[in-house]
N, C-alpha and C positions, 0 to 999 in steps of 0.2 A: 699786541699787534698780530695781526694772520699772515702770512706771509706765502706767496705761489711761485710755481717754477713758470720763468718766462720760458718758455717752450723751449726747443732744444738748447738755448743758450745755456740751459740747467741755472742759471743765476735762483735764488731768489729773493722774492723782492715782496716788498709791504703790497698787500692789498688794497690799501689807500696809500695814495702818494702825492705827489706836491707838481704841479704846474705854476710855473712861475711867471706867466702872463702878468698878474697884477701885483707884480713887485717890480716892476720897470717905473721908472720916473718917482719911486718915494725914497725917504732917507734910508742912510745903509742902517742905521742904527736900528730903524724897522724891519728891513733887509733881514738884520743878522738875529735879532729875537725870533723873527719865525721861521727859519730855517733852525736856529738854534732846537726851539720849543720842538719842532717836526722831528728832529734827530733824536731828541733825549725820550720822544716817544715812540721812536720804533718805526718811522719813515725813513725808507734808506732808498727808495729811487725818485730823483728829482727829473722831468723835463726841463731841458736849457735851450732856447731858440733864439733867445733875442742877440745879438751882436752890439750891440750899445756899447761903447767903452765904459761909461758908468757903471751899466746895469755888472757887465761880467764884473768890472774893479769890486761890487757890493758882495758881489754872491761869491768870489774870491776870498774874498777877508770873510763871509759864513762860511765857508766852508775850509777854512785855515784851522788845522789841526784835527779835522774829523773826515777827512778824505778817506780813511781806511775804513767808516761806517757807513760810506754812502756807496751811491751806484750813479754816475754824472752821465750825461749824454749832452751830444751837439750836433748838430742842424748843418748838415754842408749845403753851401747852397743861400740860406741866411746870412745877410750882410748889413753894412751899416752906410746910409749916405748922407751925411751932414746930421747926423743924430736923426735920423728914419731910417724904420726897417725898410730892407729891401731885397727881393728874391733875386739870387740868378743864376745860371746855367754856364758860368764864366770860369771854366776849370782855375784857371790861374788867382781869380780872386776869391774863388769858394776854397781853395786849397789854402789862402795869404790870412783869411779868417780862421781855418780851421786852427792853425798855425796860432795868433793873434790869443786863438779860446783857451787855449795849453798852458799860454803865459798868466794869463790875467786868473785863469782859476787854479795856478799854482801846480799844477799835477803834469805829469808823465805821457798819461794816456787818458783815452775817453773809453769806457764802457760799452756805451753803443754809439755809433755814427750815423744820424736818419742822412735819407736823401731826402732834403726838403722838399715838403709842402709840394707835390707832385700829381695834380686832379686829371687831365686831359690824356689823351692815347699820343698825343703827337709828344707832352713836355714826358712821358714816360720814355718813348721810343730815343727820345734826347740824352736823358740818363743815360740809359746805357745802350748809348752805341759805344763804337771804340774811342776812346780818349774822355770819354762821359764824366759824370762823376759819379757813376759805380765805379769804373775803377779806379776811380783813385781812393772811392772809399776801399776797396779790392786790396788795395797798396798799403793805405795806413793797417788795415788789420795786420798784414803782414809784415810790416816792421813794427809791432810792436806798439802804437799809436792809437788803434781804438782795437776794443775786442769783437764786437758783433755788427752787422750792417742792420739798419732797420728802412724802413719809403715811411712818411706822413703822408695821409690821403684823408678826402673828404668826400670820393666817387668810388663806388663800390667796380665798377668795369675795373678801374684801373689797379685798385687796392689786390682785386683777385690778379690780376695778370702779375703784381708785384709777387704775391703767392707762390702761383702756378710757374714761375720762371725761376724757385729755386733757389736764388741771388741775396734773399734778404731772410734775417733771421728774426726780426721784427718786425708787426705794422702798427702803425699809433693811429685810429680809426676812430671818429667821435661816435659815440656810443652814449642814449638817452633814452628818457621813459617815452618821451614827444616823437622820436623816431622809428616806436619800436613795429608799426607792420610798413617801412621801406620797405620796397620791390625789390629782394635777391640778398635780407641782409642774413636771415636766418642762416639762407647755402653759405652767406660767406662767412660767418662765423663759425658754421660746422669743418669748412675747410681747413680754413686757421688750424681748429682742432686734429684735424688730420694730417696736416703737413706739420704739425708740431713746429707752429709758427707763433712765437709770443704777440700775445694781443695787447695791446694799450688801448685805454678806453679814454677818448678826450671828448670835453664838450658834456662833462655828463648835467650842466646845470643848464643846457642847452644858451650860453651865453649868461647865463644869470635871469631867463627870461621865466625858467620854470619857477625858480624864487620870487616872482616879482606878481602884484596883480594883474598883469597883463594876461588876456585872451589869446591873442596871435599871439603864437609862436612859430619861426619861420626854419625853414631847416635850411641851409643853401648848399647847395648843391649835392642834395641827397639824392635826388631820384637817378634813376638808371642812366639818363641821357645826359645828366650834369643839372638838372634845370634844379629850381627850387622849391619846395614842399609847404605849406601851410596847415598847419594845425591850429585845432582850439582846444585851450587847456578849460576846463569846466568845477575842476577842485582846485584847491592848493596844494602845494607840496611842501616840501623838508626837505632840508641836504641828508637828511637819512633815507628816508622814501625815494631819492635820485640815485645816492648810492646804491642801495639794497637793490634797485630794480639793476643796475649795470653792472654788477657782480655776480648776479643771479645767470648772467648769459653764458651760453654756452663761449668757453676757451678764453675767457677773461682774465689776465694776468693780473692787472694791477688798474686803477683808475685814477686818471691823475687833477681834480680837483685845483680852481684857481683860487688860492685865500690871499689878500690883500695885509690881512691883522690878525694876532694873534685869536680875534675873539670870532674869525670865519674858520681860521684850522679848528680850533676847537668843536666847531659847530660840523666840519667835516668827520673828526675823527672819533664825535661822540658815536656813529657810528657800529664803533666797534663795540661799545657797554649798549647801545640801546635794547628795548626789547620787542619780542618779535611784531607785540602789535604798533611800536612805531616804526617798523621796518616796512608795517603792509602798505603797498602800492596800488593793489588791484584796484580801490574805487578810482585812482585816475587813469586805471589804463581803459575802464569801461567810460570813464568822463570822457577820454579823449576821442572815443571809439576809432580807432586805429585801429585795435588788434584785429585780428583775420581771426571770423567764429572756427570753434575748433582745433586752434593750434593752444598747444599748453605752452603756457610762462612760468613754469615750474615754480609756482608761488605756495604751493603744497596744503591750499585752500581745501583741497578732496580729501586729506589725511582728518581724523584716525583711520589708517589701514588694520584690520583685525590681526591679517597676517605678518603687521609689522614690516610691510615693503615699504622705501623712502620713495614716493611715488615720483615727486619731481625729479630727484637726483639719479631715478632710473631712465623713464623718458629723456633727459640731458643726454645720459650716457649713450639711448639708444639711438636719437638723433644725430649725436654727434659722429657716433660710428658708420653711416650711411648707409647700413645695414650689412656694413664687413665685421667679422668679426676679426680685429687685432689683436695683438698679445699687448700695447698699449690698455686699450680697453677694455680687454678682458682681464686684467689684473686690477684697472678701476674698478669693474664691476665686482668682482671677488672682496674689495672693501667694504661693499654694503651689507648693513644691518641681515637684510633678507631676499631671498632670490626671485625673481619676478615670479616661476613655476610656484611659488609659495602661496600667490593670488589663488582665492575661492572665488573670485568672480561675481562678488556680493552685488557690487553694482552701487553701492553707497558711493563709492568716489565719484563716480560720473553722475552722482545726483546734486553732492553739492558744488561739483567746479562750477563756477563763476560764467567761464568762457564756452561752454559745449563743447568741452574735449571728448573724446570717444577713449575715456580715460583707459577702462577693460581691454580696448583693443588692443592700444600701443603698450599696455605692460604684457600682454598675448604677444607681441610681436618682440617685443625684446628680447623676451623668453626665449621665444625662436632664433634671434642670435643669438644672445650670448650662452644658451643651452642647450645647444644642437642635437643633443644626445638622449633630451629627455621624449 
């Protein structure tokens, strides 16, 4: 397993990780094989959302005696109403649940505490005003009850203002090959990276649509106003090819994949043994034409470099730094292989990218941050 720091929480956590969407409504016995199978392979952060007295009683009894290998998280806000999910802004019942998730999965404390599922400027403004449930998430960290606060979003305005305010040490943000040229997602995932805010990537199978033959694939409420996004997918893909492309992004912590049986985690975490050519994405990122000519997807299509520069992993680092140079980033940078001034300028990379990157320029430009001196 590969394992990342979720951002300043400093945790870290599996690269691939477990959503447990499609473990509600089946037996625990199911339940408890794939959470089992996911632990004994090196998955140690689960998302927990649902509120279901069943669902937590299954995932309870998985996760009985291996609480010290995982990393659990819970949804305030997420409730249950006659066996239905159900969102709400109800301090006193969001708190009677949070309360309720402690019992049923047996532990002390939670990990992280999202503010649930939080898209609009008004239900954000709601969170946290006074008496909100930021603070009460604000509270539980400090007695001891959960360690880090995280927001769940599906609207880039709001997921940034969650950012920009400070407040949250995580954000769980559906992250996909079908989503990838959104309006403002690149800014907000470079920001992520600079406010040293752990990224969760959800939805990387965009529903299970990009698995499926289906054409439309729909994003809901991606676009900048809230509204919803339509794509056409033109290839097929693989849960490697989904993962690979959402890991690839810049300040990606972890991705957390929905597997229902033991023979979809398997199919998530081959992943990590696959090789690079079932990793490649690009023929669907040009199928789906989304991408914006010109921007690199660091899929390192331009490589062999002569001079030995990781070309993708340089652009990342440059983009993500917004053209400051940090002591963060400048000690990432100091990791790689070779230093962008190393580039001759051959001009090879930018013949074979895929996408019309002005591949020369932004390793020229890198340079100039991260080596001011030369």
């Amino acid at each position: 397993m590969e394992y990342r720091r979720l951002g300043r929480t400093g945790l870290e956590v599996s690269a691939v990780s477990l959503g447990t969407e499609y473990l509600i409504d089946i037996s625990r016995g199911n339940v408890v094989s794939v959470i089992h199978e996911a632990v004994d392979r090196g998955v140690n952060y689960f998302d927990l959302f649902f509120a279901q007295p069943k669902f937590r009683d299954n995932m309870g009894a998985a996760f009985a005696g291996r609480r010290d290998k995982v990393l659990l998280t819970v949804h305030l806000g997420s409730t249950d109403r006659s066996g239905q999910y159900e969102k709400t802004r109800d301090s006193r019942l969001a708190e009677e649940f949070f309360e309720d998730a402690l019992r049923r999965y047996r532990t002390d404390h939670f990990d992280v505490v999202y503010l649930h599922n939080s898209d609009s400027a008004e239900d954000f403004e709601a969170l946290t005003a006074d008496g909100g449930l930021l603070d009460i998430a604000k509270r539980l960290t400090r007695d001891g009850k959960a360690r880090f606060v995280g927001l769940s979003s599906h609207t880039i305005p709001t997921a940034t203002r969650a950012v920009e305010s400070g407040e949250v040490d995580v954000v769980m943000f559906p992250i996909n090959i079908a989503g990838n040229a959104v309006p403002g997602k690149r800014d907000f995932l470079a920001k992520c990276a600079r406010r040293d805010v752990g990224l969760v990537a959800m939805k990387p199978y965009a529903g299970g649509k990009l698995l499926t033959a289906h054409r439309k694939v729909t994003l809901e409420n991606w676009s900048s106003g809230g509204g919803d996004i339509e794509v056409e997918k033109t290839v097929s893909l693989t849960p490697v090819q989904c993962l690979a492309y959402v890991l690839a992004q810049t300040g990606i912590s972890t991705v957390v994949p929905g597997c229902k049986d033991l023979a979809e985690l398997d199919a998530a975490l081959s992943y990590l043994s696959a090789a690079d050519d079932e990793k490649d994405y690009s023929a669907a990122l040009a199928g789906f034409q989304k991408y914006v000519e010109g921007e690199c997807v660091y899929c390192n299509h331009c490589l062999p470099c002569p001079s030995k520069v990781d070309i993708g992993a340089t652009i990342r680092l440059f983009e993500m730094s917004g053209g400051v140079l940090s002591a963060k980033m400048k000690a990432l940078y100091n990791k790689l292989p070779a230093k962008a001034s190393e580039c001759v300028e051959c001009g090879e990379c930018s013949s074979r990218c895929p996408f019309g990157v002005d591949v020369v320029g932004k390793i020229r430009a890198a340079a100039e941050v991260f080596e001011p001196s030369k």
